[in-house]
PALUMRO-658566 format. One record per residue (C-alpha): x, y, z; residue in one letter. Coordinates in steps of 0.1 Angstrom, whole numbers, plus 2048, in hexadecimal, padded with zeros to 3 digits. Example, Ala and Ser with C-alpha at 12.3 -4.5 7.8 and 13.67 -1.06 7.14 Angstrom:
// residues 2
87B7D384EA8897F5847S
END
This chain:
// residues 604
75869F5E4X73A6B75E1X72769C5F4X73969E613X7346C2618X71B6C6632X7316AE64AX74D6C3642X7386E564EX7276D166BX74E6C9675X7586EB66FX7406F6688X7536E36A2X7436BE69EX75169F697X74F68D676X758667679X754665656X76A68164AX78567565FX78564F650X78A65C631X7A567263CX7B2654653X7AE63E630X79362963FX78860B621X76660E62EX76462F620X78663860AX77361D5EFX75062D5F1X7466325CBX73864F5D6X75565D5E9X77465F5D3X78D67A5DAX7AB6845CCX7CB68D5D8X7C56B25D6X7A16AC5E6X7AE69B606X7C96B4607X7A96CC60BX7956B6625X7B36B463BX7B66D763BX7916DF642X7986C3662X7B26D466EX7A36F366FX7826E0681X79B6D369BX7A76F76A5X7846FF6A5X7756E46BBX78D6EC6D7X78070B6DFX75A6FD6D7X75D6DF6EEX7696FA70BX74B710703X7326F3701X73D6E671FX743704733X71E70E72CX7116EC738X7216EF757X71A71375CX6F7706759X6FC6E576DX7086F578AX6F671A785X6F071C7AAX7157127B1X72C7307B2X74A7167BBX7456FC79EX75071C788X76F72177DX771749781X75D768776X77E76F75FX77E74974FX75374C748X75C773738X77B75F725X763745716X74275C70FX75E7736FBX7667566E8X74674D6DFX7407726D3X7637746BFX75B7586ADX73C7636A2X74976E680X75974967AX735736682X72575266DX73974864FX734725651X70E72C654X710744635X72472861FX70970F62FX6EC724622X6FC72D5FCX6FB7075FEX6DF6FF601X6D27175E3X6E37075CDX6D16F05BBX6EC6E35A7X7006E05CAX71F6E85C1X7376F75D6X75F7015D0X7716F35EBX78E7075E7X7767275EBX76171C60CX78571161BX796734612X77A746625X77B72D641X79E732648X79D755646X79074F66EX7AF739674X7C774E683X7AD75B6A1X7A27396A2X7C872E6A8X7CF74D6BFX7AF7476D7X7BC7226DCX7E072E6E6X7CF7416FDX7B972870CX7D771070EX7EF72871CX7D073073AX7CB70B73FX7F470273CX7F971E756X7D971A768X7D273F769X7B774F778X7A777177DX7BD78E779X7D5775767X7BB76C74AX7B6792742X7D679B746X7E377C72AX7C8788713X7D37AE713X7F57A070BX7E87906ECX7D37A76E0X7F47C16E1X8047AB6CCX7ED79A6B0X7E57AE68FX7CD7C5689X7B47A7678X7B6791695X7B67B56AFX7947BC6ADX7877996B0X79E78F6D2X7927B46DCX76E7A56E1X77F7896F6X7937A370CX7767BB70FX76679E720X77F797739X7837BD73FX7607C2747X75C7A8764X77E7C076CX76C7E076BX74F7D477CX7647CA79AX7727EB79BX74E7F979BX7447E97BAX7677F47C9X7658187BCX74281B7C9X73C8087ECX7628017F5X75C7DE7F1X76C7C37DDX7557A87C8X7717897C4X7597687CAX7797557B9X79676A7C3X79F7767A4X7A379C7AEX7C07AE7AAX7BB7C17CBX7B07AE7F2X7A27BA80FX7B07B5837X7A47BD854X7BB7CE86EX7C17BE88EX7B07D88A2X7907DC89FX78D80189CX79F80087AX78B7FA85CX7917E3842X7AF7E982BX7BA7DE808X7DA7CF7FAX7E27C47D9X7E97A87C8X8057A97AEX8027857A0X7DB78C793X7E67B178AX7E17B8764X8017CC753X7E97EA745X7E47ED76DX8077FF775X80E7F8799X8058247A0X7E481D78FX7DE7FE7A9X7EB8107C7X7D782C7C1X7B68127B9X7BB8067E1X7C38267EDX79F8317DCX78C80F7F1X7A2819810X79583980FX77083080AX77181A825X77F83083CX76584A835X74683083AX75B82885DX75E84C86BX739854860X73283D878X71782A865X70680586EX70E7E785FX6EF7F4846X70980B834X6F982281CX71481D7FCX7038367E6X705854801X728846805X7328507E0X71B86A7DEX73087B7F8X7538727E8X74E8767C4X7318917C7X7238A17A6X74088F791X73686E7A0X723861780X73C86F765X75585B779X741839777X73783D751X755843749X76382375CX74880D750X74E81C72BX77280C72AX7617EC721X756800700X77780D6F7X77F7FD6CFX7A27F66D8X7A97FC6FFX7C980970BX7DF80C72BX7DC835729X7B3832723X7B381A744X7CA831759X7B6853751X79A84575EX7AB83B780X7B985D781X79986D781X78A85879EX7AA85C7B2X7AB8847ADX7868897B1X7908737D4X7B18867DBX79D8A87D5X7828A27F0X79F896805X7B28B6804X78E8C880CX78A8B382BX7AE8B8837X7AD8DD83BX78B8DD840X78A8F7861X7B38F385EX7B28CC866X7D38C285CX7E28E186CX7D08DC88AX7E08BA891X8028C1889X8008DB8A1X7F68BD8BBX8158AB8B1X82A8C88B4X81D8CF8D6X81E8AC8E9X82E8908C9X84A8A68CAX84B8BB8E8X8408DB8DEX82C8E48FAX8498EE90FX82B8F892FX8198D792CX83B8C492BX84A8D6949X82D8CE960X8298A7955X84E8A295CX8498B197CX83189B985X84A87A976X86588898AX85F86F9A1X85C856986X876863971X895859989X889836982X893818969X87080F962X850821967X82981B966X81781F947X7FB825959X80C84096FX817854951X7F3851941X7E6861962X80487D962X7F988493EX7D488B945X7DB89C96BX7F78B2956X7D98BB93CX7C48C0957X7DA8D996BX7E28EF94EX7BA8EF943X7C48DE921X7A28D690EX7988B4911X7908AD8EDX7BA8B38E7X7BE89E90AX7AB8818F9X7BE8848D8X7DD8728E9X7E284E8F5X7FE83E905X808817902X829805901X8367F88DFX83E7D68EDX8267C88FEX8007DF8FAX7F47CF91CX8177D2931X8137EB953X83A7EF955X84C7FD93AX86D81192DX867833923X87982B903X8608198FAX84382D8FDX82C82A8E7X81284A8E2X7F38448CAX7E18618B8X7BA8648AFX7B887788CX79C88187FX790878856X7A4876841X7C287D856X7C885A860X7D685183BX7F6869848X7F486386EX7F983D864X800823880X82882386FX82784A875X81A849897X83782E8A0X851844892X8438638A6X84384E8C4X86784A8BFX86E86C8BDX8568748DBX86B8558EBX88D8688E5X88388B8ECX872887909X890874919X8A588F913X88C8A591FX88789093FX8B1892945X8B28B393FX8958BC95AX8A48A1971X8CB8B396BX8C08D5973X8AA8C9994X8C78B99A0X8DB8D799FX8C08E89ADX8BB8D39CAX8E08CD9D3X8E78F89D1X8C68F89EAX8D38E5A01X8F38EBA15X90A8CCA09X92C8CDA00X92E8CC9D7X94B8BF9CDX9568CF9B0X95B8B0998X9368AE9A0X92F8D1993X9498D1976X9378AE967X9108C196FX91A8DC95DX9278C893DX9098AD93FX8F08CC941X9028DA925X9028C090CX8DE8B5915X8D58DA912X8E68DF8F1X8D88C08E1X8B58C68EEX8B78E98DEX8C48DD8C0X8A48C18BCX8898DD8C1X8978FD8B2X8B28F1893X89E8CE88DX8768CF894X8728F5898X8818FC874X86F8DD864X84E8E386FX84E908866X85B8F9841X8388E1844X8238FF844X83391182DX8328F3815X8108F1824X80290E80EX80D8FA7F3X7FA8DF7F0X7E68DA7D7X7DA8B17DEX7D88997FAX7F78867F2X8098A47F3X8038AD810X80C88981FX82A88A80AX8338AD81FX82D89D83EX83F880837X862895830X8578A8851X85B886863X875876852X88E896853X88789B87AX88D876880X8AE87886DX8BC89B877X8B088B89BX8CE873896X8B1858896X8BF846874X8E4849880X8DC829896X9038308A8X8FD8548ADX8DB84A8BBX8E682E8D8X9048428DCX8ED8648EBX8D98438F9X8F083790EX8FD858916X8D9861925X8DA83E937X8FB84F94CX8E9873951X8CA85D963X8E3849977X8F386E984X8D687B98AX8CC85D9A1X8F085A9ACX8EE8809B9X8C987B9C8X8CD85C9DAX8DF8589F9X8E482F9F2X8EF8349CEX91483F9D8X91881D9E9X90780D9C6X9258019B2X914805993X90882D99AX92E82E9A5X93981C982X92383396DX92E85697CX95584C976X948841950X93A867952X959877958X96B86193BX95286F92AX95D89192BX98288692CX99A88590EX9A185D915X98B84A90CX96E8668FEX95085A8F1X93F87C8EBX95D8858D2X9578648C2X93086F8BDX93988F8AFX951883898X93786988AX923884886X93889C872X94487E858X91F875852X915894842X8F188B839X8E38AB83BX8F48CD849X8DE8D086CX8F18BC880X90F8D087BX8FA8EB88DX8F88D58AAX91D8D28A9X9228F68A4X9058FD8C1X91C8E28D7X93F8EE8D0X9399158D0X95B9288CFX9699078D1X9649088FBX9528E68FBX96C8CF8EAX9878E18FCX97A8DA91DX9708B391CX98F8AD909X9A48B5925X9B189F93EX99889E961X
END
């Protein structure tokens, strides 16, 4: 038995013995060799030394063959099977380090004996000490190549593993996973430092897309599929939100395609920016890493980020600076600049469908007139949200677009713009009737026609509700929100605080603006829809002999009526909603000493 030793350690060290197994297959040629006669307890030995080879060469043939081609097609990025995979199969080769090393050692007392002799029962208990691992690296490779996994995938499988296996086999996988993390960490290197992702196999958890127009930088998204589970889904937003916010800085500095990164970061991370990168690229040192180790690190970029953020948004009171432009013209606040542009739409505003073009050139004549500053002038865009290239529109769909400046563009997203055009959309129209209801009245008192007083009684409750609800929007709803936006203002201690103040501003003016009770919101609609048909009803000569003017003024005065009464209906939905308590004040603001309900619930 002692003879076939050296083919047993050549085997061990992930060869193939034809002659060990013949005699393990009970091959005559060699089962009757004088010189090789075993015994029961001897082959019960050799098998077991085989089996263990077998586990072994599996992983050996991988790594052999992975090399070759590695060096076969060197120059050939997509002959290789990922940068995760060649991290997978270099950590096995070092894990398994301490296996080889033992075989070697038994191979060397070997060969100083003279007398060459050798316990077999010794060599094969210190051999298959390195059996589990050996075992637990090949249900990982067959679980990778079962699954075909890639990338994100392969790291993620071995962190699993390594959370699970004992302490003997821990620190052994560890060298395996600390492979795989560091092609991890060094991605996030690039992407920490330049904003830019290094994926030649797609195996990144996080991708890059460019925006349709071409003014917008590139943005990131993730990937859950290829996302590791010690990367909680916080931790990854917060990763993108770092590379958006690097790449949005390299685009307003303006810079040539010949970007310099280094100034980039230098700006960002300032005199913390190489703490924060040793400490990244140390992860890959950590004896046993953990989720808590991988998340502080993130933290620290992302608050370092967030921090210079916050600098830049009240830097020479940015932030406050542009809410006061969307208070003034998003939201109407500006009651001088409003009252000379809708002078100057009258014309236009008595019509179904106007000119985009003509209410871009009211906007700038209006800013113009009142000597507004050209810089806030050029701050505001107007556009139409269906069609970007149509020259008529609705004015409910208006769109109005707003130039921020860094970083305010990460609250004044294209989603937040949209839902302020809405509101601009909505307020506006109300606005626009209630300019066009009190010029009416104007005009007909000027002018020495018979009023009949039907005519007068249904003015005077149009002008009232559109009054009451406009006052109710701009003092009880925007007024009192945006004066609780400052106040939280003073506050805020981090960037994302201060969108996530701004986001509550919109969202509770959208809802107390009836904007989210979708029947409340069509019902004031439609009852804006009639107040535009009066008006043109009482302006133009040819619109009494128009049956559908005529047909709208008699759904007016069933309006006000108690049979049927639409208005009632409105209220009512409003009361049994009860979302928040303001618009109760618009009720209470409507029906004051109970005068309003009284009077359209009586008969005409």
């Amino acid at each position: 038995m002692e003879s076939l030793i050296p083919d047993i350690l050549f085997t061990l060290l992930g060869h193939k013995s034809e002659i060990l197994q013949c005699i393990v297959d009970n091959d005559s040629n060699f089962t009757d060799d004088e010189y090789i006669i075993l015994n029961t307890e001897d082959k019960r030995l050799l098998k077991c030394f085989l089996h263990l080879a077998e586990e072994y060469q599996k992983l050996n043939t991988v790594i052999v063959s992975f090399n070759r081609l590695q060096s076969i097609y060197k120059e050939s990025e997509s002959n290789r099977q990922g940068l995760y995979f060649e991290a997978f199969v270099n950590g096995m080769l070092i894990a398994l380090k301490p296996y080889r090393d033992c075989i070697n050692e038994i191979e060397k007392n070997l060969s100083n004996n003279k007398e060459n002799k050798c316990l077999l029962t010794e060599t094969l208990r210190k051999v298959e000490q390195h059996k589990p691992l050996i075992v637990a690296v090949n249900n990982i490779l067959d679980q990778i190549e079962l699954s075909q996994l890639h990338g994100g995938q392969i790291l993620n499988l071995v962190y699993e593993v390594v959370c699970m296996e004992f302490l003997d086999n821990k620190v052994q996988l560890s060298l395996i996973f600390n492979q795989c993390l560091q092609v991890l960490i060094s991605q996030l290197n690039t992407f920490f430092a330049h904003g830019v992702i290094f994926d030649p196999h797609n195996e990144f958890f996080i991708e890059s897309k460019y925006s349709k127009s071409s003014k917008n930088f590139k943005q990131f998204s993730l990937l859950p599929s290829l996302m590791p589970s010690f990367v909680p889904l916080s931790t990854a937003s917060k990763i993108t939100r770092i590379g958006d916010v690097i790449k949005s800085l390299q685009h307003s500095n303006d810079q040539s395609s010949l970007i310099n990164y280094k100034d980039i970061s230098i700006q960002l991370y300032g005199h913390k920016r190489d703490e924060l990168f040793s400490d990244l690229l140390n992860l890959v040192n950590v004896p046993l890493f953990t989720k808590n180790e991988f998340v502080k690190v993130i933290d620290k970029f992302y608050n370092v980020v967030d921090e210079y953020m916050l600098k830049a948004s009240f830097n020479n009171d940015s932030f406050s600076y542009h809410m006061k432009l969307v208070r003034d013209f998003y939201l109407l606040g500006n009651g001088e600049f409003y009252k000379h542009f809708l002078n100057k739409m009258c014309s236009l505003s008595l019509k179904s469908e106007h000119s985009l073009r003509a209410v871009k050139v009211a906007f700038i004549n209006t800013a113009q007139d009142i000597k507004m500053h050209k810089s806030v002038n050029q701050v505001f865009g107007f556009s139409s949200l269906e069609d970007e290239e149509a020259d008529e529109m609705t004015w409910t769909k208006i769109k109005v677009t707003f130039e921020t400046k860094w970083p305010l563009q990460f609250i004044f997203t294209s989603s937040v713009q949209k839902n302020y055009s809405k509101l601009f959309a909505f307020l506006s129209r109300i606005k626009r009737v209630q300019t066009n209801l009190h010029n009416v009245w104007i005009e007909k008192k000027s002018k020495s026609y018979e009023i009949n007083a039907n005519n007068v009684q249904l003015k005077t409750q149009l002008s009232f509700l559109i009054d009451t609800l406009y006052s109710y929007l701009q003092l009880d709803v925007i007024e009192d929100e945006y004066f609780l936006l400052l106040e939280k203002l003073t506050t805020a201690n981090d960037f994302q605080t201060i969108k996530h103040i701004h986001d509550i501003f919109q969202t509770n003016i959208m809802r107390d603006s009836f904007l989210f009770m979708e029947e409340v919101y069509l019902g004031f609609n439609r009852i804006l829809d009639m107040c535009e048909n009066y008006c043109r009803y009482m302006t133009d000569i040819t619109a009494a002999l128009n049956p559908q003017y005529k047909q709208c003024f008699e759904e007016l005065n069933l309006l006000f009526t108690k049979k049927p009464n639409k208005l009632v209906t409105l209220i009512n939905i409003i009361r049994e909603i009860h979302v928040t308590p303001k618009p109760n004040q618009f009720i209470l603001r409507l029906n004051y000493n109970n005068w309003f309900l009284q009077a359209i619930s009586s008969d005409g």
